[in-house]
MITORMAR-36312 format. One line per 3 residues: number of its first residue (from 0); for each residue x, y, z of C-alpha. Coordinates in steps of 0.001 Angstrom, whole numbers, plus 500000, padded with zeros to 6 digits. Layout:
BEGIN
NUM) X:Y:Z  ... .
REM end
This chain:
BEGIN
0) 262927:033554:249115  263609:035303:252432  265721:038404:252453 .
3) 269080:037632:253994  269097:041238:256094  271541:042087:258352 .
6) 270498:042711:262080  268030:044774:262938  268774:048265:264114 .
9) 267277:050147:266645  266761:054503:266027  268240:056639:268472 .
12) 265824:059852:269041  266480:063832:270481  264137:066755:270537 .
15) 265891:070132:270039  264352:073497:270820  264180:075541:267312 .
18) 265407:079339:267525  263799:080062:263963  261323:079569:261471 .
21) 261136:075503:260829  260983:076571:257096  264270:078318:257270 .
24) 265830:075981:259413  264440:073013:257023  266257:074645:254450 .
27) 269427:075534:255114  269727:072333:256882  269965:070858:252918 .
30) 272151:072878:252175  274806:072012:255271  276403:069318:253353 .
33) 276186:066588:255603  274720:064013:253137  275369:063281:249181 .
36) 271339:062884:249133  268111:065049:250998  264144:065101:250372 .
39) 262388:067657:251961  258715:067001:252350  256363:069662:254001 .
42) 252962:068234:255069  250520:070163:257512  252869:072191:258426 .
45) 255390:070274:259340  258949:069940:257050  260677:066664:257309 .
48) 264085:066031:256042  265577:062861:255145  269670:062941:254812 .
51) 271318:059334:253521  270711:056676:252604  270595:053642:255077 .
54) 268799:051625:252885  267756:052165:248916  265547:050646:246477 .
57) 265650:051652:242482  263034:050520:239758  264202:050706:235955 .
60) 261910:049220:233272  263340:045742:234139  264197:045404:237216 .
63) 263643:046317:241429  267415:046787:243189  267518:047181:246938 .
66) 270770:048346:248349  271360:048022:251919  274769:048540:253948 .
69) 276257:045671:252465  273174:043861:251366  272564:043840:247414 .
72) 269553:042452:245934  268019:042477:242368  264520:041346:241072 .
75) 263277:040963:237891  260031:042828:236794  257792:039848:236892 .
78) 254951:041110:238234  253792:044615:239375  257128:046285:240376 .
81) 255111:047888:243269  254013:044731:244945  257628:044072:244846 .
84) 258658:047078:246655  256302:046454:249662  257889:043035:250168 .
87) 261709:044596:250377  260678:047157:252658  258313:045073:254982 .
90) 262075:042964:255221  264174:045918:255847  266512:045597:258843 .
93) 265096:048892:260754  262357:049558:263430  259894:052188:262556 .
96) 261428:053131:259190  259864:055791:257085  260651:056051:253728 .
99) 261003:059144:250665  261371:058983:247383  259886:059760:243945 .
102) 258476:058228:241252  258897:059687:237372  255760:059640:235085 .
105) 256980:057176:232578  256653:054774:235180  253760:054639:234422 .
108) 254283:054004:230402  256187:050562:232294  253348:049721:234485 .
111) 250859:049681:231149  253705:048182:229234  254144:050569:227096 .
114) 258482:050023:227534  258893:051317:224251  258290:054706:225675 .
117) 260638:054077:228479  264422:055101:228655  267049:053209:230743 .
120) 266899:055730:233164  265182:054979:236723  261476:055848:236916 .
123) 261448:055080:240878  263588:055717:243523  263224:055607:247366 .
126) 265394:056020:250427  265288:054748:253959  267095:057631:255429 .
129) 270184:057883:257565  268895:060872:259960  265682:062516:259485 .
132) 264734:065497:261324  261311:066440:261602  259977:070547:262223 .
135) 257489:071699:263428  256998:075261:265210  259252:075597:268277 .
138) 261074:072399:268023  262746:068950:266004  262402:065242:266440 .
141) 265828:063854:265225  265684:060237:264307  268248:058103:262970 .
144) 270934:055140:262674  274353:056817:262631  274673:058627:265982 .
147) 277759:061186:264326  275383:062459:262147  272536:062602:264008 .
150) 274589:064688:266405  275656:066969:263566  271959:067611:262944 .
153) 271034:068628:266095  273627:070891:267142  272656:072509:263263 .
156) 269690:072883:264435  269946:074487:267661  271646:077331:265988 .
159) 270187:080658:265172  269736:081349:261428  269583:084105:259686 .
162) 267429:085395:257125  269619:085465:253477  269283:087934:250820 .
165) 268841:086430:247563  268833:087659:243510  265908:086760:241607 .
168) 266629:085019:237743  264120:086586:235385  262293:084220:232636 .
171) 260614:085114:229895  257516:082445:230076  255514:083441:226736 .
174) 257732:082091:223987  259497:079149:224826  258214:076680:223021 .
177) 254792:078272:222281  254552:077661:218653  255104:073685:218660 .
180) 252579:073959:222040  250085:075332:219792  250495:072621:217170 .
183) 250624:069929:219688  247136:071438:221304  245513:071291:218261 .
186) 246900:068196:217428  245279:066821:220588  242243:068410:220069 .
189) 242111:066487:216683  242991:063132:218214  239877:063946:220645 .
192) 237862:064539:217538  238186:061231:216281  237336:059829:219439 .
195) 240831:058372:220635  240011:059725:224178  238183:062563:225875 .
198) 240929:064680:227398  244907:064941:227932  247032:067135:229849 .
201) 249726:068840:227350  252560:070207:228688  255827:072551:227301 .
204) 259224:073321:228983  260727:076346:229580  264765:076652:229966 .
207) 266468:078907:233002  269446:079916:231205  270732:081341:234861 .
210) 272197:079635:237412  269697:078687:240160  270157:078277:243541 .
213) 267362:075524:244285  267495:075842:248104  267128:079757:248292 .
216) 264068:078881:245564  262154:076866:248079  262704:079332:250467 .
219) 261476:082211:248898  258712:080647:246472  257143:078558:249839 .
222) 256361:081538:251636  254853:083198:248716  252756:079897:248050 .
225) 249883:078111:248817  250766:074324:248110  249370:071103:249069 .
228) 252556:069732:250084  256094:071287:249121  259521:069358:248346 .
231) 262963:069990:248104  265224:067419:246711  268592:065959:245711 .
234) 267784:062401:244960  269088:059781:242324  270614:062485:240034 .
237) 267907:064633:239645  267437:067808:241876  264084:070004:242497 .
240) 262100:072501:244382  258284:072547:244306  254897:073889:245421 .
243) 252716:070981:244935  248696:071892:244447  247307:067936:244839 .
246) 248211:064662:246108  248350:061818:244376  247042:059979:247016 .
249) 247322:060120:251110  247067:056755:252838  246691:056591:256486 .
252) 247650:053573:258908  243954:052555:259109  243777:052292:255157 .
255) 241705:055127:254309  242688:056235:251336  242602:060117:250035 .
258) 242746:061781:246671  242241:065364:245395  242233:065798:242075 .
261) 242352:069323:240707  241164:070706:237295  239899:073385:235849 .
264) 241956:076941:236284  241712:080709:236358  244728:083366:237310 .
267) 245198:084731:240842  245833:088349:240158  246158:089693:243552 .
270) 243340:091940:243220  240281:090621:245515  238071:091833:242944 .
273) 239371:090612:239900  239874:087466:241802  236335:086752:242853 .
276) 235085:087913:239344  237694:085251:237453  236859:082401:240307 .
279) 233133:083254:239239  234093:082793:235506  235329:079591:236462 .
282) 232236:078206:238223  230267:078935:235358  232656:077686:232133 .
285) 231703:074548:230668  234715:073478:229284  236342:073794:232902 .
288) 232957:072053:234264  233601:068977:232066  236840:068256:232142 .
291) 236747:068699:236461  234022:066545:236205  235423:063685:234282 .
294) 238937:063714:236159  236533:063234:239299  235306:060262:237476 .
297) 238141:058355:237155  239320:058885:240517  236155:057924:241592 .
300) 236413:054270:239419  240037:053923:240029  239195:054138:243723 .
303) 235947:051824:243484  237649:048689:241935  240055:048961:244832 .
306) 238498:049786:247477  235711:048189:250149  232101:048074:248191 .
309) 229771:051144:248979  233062:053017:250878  234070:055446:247554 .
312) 232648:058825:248141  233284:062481:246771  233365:065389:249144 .
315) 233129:068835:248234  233061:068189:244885  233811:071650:242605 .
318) 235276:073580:245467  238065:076402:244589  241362:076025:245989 .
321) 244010:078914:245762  247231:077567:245031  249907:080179:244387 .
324) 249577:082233:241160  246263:080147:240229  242532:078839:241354 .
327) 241260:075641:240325  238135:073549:240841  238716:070950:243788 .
330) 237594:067841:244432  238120:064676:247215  237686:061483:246682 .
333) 237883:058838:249729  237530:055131:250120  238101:052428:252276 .
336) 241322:049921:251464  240263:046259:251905  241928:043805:254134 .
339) 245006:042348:252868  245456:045655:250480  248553:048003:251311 .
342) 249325:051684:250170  251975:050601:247572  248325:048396:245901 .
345) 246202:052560:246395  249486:053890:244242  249593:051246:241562 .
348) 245862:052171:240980  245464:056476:241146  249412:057087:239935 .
351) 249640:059533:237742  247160:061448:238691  244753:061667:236304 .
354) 244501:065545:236355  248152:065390:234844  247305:062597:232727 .
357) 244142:062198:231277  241112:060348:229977  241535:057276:229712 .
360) 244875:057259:230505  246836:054944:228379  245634:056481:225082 .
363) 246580:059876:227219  250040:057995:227657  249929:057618:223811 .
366) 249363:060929:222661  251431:062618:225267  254873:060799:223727 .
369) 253112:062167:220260  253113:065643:221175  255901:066421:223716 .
372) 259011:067542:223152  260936:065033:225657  260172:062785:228422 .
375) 258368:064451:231659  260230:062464:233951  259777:063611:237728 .
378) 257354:066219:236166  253939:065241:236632  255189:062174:238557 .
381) 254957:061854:242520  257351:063007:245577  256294:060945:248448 .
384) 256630:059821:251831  256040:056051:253531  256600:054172:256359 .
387) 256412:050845:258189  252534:051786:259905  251363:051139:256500 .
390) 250978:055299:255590  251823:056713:252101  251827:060496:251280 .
393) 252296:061451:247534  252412:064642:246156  252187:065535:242614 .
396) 255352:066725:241198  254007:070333:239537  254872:073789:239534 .
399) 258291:072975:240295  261382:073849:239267  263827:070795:237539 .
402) 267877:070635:237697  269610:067675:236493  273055:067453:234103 .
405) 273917:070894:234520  270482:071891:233069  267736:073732:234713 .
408) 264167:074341:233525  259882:074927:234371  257527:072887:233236 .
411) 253891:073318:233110  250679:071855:231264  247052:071925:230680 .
414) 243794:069651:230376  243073:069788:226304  239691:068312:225470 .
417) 237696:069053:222616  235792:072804:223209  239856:073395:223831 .
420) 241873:076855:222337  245367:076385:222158  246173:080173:223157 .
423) 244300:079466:226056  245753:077168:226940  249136:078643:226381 .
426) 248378:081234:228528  246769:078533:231182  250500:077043:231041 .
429) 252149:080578:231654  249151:081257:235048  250992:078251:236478 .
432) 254676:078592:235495  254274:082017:237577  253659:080072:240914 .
435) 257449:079806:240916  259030:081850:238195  258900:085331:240151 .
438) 260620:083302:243078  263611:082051:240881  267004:082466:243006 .
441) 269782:083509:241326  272858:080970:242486  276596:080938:241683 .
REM end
């Protein structure tokens, strides 16, 4: 049945003229307190930032709710929840809307319907936002419904900032949890044995026992990174900063579809020659070979039962990308969407990512409940961005830093197949935990 929405609304739109770095500015403007809710998303060099909450839709492991103004609507989970969500939003009451949001991993236990692996917790949650601002070098496109707030954005940004001093929070990153992580590796590696599957990503937490200030995290860990995308967000309850080193999947408007999966991993040292000699080590280890190679793989399949016949292709396949405190083999995987096939149909297929997953995935699903210490949640999930041209930008939610409940911890994993060692694997954990541990703000 049609969606009873009330009347459309138009966007008003300013430019402002930035007096500072759009990172800074990005930042602090999260920290202003002009909205209970904010995703930052930093693609290509630009950082957008979504404040409010015009519209809002939630998935649980039953059902889709879509809250908007004074519009309240609730669907059952009857088929994929996904196709679901593109029919609210192509029936939202806004011109030109773009949309953020994340999606937690056990959404995709729900999706394979494995719900008794599933809390009551939401595993998806997405925002049409009030104001977004949008920041590139030199200046801001300000876009929104609610012209008082948009106006308190732009005279924010128009502002000079200055640069803060911060405190860092030191973590200790060997022990927590490295024991059980052991077990749990060689647990996996048993499981891989007996030929339940060929590979699974593992992963342990790490608590921050000191208060963190999550903004002044971003801040500082984004300059001293090398992500794929980067996020900053206070969303549904949970709150994070990351430094993401892969998408899930970019869609553009003309259905091209995107992946770049990344596996296999050596340390960044910050020596040139170590460096070269460990990213040479990597090119040459088997074990990093094969399990690259078969995460390539199942993008490649998830990709080719989608996608337009003969338009699935792999592009620079084993290349090394540099992402913060780590190198890892890269590949990119492209195809063509069909006609009549949207983003939200790309994300059903590729989400999780299969390099924070693993092979095949549901018996990866299986034995990551069996071995982990507690839910992943947004960890190893998606951050993402969408919008009405039919676009969808997802990042995958690693090397990050988690707050939610008063609690604050890392996270971090590995690929375990069977020519695994679970102390290196440990210490494969503790080469990407350092992407954001040094950078660790202390807050009040």
């Amino acid at each position: 049945m049609p969606l009873e929405a009330p009347a459309r609304q138009d966007n008003e739109q300013r430019t402002v003229d930035l007096l500072a770095d759009p990172l800074l500015v990005a930042t602090r403007l999260t920290e202003a307190g002009l909205s209970e809710t904010h995703v930052l998303y930093e693609r290509s060099g630009e950082f957008a930032v979504a404040l409010g909450a015009a519209a809002r839709i939630t998935v649980t492991r039953t059902e889709i709710t879509l809250v908007a103004g004074e519009l309240h609507r609730t669907l059952p989970w009857q088929r994929t929840p996904l196709e679901r969500i593109d029919e609210l939003l192509a029936q939202l009451p806004f011109t030109g809307w773009r949309a953020y949001g994340w999606a937690g991993f056990e959404f995709a236990y729900a999706h394979a319907g494995l719900l008794d692996q599933v809390g009551e917790d939401p595993l998806l949650h997405l925002v049409i936002p009030t104001v977004e601002a949008r920041l590139s070098e030199g200046s801001a496109v300000v876009t929104g419904t609610d012209p008082v707030l948009l106006a308190k954005v732009a005279a924010l940004l128009a502002e000079p900032v200055a640069e803060p001093a911060y405190q860092p929070v030191p973590v200790e990153l060997g022990e927590a949890g490295a024991e059980q992580y052991r077990t749990a590796v060689a647990g996996a590696i048993e499981e891989i044995r007996a030929g339940r599957l060929q590979k699974v990503i593992l992963s342990r937490v790490v608590p921050v026992e000191q208060p963190v200030d999550l903004a002044g995290t971003y801040l500082v860990g984004r300059r001293r990174n090398t992500p794929a995308r980067s996020f900053l967000l206070d969303l549904g309850g949970v709150r994070a900063a990351g430094f993401s080193p892969e998408t899930v999947l970019e869609v553009d408007a003309h259905g091209r579809v995107t992946t770049q999966p990344l596996a296999g991993t050596r340390a960044l040292t910050g020596s040139a020659e170590e460096d070269q000699r460990l990213e040479q080590d990597l090119l040459q280890d088997s074990k990093e070979i094969y399990e690259h190679a078969i995460s390539v793989k199942v993008a490649h399949d998830e990709l080719a039962e989608l996608c337009r016949p003969g338009s699935v292709d792999v592009h620079g396949f084993m290349s090394v990308k540099k992402r913060g405190s780590a190198q890892h083999l890269a590949s990119t995987v492209t195809g063509e969407l069909p006609a009549g096939e949207g983003p939200w149909g790309a994300f059903a297929a590729l989400f999780p990512a299969v390099t924070a997953s693993g092979v095949p995935k549901r018996a990866a699903y299986e034995t990551i409940a069996r071995h982990e210490s507690e839910p992943r949640g947004l960890y190893s999930g998606a951050v993402f961005r969408a919008d009405s041209e039919g676009t969808l930008d997802a990042a995958l939610v690693l090397r990050t830093v988690f707050q939610r409940a008063g609690r604050t911890w890392l996270r971090a994993g590995a690929g375990i197949i069977e020519q695994s060692d679970p102390d290196r694997e440990l210490e494969e954990t503790c080469e990407k935990l350092r992407s954001v541990s040094p950078h660790l703000v202390r807050g009040d």
